[in-house]
C-alpha positions in Angstrom: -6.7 11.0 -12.8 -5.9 14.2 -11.0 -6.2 14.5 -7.0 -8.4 16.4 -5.2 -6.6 18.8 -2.9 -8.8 17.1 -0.2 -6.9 13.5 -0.8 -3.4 15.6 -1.3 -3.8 17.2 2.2 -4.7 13.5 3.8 -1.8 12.1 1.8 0.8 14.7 3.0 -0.6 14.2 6.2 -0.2 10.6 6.5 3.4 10.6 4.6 5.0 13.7 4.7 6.7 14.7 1.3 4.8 13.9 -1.6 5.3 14.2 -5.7 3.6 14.6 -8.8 4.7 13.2 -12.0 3.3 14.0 -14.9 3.6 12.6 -18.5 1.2 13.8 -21.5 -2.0 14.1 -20.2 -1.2 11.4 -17.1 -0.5 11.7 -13.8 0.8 9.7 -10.5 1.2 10.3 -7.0 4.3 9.0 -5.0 5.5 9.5 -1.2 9.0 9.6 -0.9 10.8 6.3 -0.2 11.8 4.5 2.8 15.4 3.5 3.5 13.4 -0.3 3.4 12.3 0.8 -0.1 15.3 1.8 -1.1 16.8 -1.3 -0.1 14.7 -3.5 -1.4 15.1 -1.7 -4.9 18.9 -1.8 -5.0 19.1 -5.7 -4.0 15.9 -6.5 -6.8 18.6 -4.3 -9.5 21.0 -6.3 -9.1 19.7 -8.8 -11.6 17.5 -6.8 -13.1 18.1 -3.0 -13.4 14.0 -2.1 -14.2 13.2 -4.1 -11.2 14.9 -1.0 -9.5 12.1 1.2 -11.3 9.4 -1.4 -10.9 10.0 -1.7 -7.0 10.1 2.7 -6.5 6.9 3.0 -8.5 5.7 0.0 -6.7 5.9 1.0 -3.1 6.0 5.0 -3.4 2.8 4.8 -5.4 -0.2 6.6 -3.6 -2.9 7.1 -6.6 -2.7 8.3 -10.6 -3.6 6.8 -14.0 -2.3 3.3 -14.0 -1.6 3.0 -17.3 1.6 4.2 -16.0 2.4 1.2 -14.4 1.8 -1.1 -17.8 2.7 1.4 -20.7 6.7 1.3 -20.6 6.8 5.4 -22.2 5.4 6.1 -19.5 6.9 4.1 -16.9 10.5 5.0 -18.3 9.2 8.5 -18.6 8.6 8.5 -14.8 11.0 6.2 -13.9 14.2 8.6 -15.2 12.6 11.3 -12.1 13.0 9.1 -9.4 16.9 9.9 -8.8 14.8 13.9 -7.8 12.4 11.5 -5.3 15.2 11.3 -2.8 16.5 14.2 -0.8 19.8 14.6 0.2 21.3 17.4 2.5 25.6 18.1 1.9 27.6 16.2 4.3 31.0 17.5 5.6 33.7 14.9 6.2 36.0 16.4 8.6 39.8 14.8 9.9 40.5 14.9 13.2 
């Protein structure tokens, strides 16, 4: 289910940073996580590492074919991008 650029505008607007994953002929939508999503994910993989997945797709998902959610190619598929969801700038420790 591809967006229109109307609901991609409205979805950038509302959340900033936004992502499209696609796998085959599917597609999914996610926002970029919170620090409370990314919380939430670590402490669920602690017993369960997928629940890590499960919790990112979960929570960043704004719209796409939801067979992605139930087909596990897929969900792997999408899942191993998710490290590229969070952005990171280069920190500089410094001594003083």
């Amino acid at each position: 289910m591809e967006a229109t650029k109307e609901q991609i505008a409205k979805w950038k607007e509302e959340h900033g940073k936004l992502y499209c994953i696609k796998v085959d002929d599917k597609v999914c939508y996610l926002k970029k996580p919170t620090r409370k999503t990314m919380g939430y994910a670590m402490v669920a993989g602690k017993t369960n590492p997928i629940k890590f997945n499960e919790v990112l797709l979960k929570d960043c998902w704004l719209g796409g074919d939801e067979v992605i959610k139930t087909d596990d190619e897929l969900f792997f598929s999408v899942s191993s991008k998710f490290g590229e969801l969070v952005d990171t700038k280069e920190a500089e420790l410094v001594e003083l």
